[in-house]
N, C-alpha and C positions, 0 to 999 in steps of 0.2 A: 217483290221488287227490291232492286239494293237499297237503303238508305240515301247513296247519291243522289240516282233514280228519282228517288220521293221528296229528296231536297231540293230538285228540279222542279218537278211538276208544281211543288208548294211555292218557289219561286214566279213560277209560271203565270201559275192560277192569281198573284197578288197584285199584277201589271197589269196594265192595256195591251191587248196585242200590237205589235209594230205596224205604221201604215208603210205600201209599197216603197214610201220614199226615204222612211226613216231605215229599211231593213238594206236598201241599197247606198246611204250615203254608211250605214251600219260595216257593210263589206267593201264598200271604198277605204275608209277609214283602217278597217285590218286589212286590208291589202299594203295598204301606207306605212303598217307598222310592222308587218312582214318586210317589206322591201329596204327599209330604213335597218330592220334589225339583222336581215342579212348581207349589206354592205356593209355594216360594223363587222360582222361577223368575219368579212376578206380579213382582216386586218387583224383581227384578234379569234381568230378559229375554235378555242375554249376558253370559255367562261367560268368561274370559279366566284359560285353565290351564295351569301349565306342563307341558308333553311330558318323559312320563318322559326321564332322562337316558341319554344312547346314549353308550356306553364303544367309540364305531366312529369313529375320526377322519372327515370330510368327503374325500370321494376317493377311499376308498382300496379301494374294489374288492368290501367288506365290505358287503352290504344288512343290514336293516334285520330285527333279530330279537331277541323277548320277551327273552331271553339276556341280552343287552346290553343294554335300556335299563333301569331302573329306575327307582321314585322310594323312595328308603328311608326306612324306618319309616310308610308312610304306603300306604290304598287308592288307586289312580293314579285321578285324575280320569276318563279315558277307560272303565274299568271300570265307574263309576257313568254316563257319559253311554248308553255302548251297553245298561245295562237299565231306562233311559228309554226309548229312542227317539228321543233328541235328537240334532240332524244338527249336526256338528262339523266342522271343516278344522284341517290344522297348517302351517303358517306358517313356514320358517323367519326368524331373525330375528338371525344371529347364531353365533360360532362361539370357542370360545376358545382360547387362546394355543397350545395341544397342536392344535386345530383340529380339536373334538369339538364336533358340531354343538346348537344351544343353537336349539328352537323351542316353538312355544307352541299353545296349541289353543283354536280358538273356538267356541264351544255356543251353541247358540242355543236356544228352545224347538222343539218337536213341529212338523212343519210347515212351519215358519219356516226352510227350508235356503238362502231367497235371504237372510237377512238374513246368515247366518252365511259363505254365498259373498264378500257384499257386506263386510263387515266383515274378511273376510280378505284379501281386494284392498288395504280401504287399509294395514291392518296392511305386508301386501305389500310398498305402494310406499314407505311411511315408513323399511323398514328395507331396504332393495333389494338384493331375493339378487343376491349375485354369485357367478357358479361360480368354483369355484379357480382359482389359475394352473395351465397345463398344463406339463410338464415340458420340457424341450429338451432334446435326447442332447446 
């Protein structure tokens, strides 16, 4: 099973199951935060959020896990994208001085996952990844 998978189920197993009432005021509540976030969304069509921040320098060997990135004090933007259903890309765009990777994330509405492809290309080419230098023994 994947790692996610098994970070569910370990989730899973640590709670009370939900009674009938808490599972349906549960999908009121995302139905609420669906419809709220796609009437912003008339208004502002793509969104441009910063990717929790990854405490994993660029290189180094380290993928990419919940653990390490963070955005502190704050619900991560992606969180709210994935219970839409709004198709998103991250981008990076940037790396700072320690060379702890610095990107960004495009949302776009329901549907709409060429805009947010297309929008992530030019993001792309304005800040143009470069892989790191490779090391020389």
């Amino acid at each position: 099973m994947s790692p996610i998978f098994n970070e569910f189920l370990g989730i899973a197993a640590s709670v009370p199951p939900l009674t009938t009432a808490e599972l349906l005021n549960a999908w009121a509540d995302l139905d609420l935060l669906r419809a709220k976030t796609l009437e912003e969304m008339r208004k502002f069509p793509v969104l441009l959020c910063p990717w929790p921040a990854c405490r994993v320098p660029h290189g180094s060997g380290i993928g990419y896990r919940r653990s390490n990135c963070r955005v502190p004090g704050r619900v991560a933007a992606h969180a709210v994208v994935q219970r839409v259903g709004a198709p998103a890309a991250v981008v990076p765009v940037g790396a700072s001085p320690k060379g702890y990777r610095s990107e960004v994330q495009i949302v776009a509405r329901p549907f709409e996952d060429e805009t947010a492809l297309g929008i992530a290309g030019i993001v792309d080419d304005a800040f143009g990844y470069k892989p790191p230098p490779l090391a020389l023994g």
